[in-house]
N, C-alpha and C positions, 0 to 999 in steps of 0.2 A: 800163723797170722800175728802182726804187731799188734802189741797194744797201742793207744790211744794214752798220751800221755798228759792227765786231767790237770790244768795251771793249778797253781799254788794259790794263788790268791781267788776268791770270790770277788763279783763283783760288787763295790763299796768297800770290801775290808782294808784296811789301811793303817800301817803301823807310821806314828809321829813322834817322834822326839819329844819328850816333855819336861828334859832336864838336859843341857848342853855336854858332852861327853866329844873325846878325841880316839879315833879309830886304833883300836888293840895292837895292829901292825905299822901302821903309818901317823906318827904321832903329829902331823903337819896338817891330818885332815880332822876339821872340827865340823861336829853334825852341831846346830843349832835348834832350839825351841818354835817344834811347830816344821820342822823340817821333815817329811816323809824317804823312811829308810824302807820301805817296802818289797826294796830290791834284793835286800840285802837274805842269807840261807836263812831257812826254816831254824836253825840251830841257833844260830846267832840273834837274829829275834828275840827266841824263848831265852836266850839268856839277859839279853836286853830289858825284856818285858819284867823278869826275876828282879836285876835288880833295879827296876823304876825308874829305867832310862826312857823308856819307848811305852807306848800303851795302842793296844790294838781299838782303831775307828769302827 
């Protein structure tokens, strides 16, 4: 039987941008202040979040 596979986000959680930052691989894309990156891997978040780019809503 498949699992059931649970989304990633609850709902209301929401990761925001709270300091302006350009994307690790494509340095042409700039996430701004207040901007939600919530799309973005579980992985990258938490690295985000570390160093005080993003803060979870």
């Amino acid at each position: 039987m498949a699992k059931i596979q649970e989304p990633k986000e609850q709902p209301g959680d929401k990761y925001l941008v709270v300091q302006e930052f350009r994307d690790k691989d494509n340095f042409n894309l700039h996430y701004n202040e207040g901007e939600n990156v919530s799309h973005f891997p579980d992985d990258r978040l938490k690295e985000l979040v570390e160093k005080g780019l993003v803060e979870k809503k």
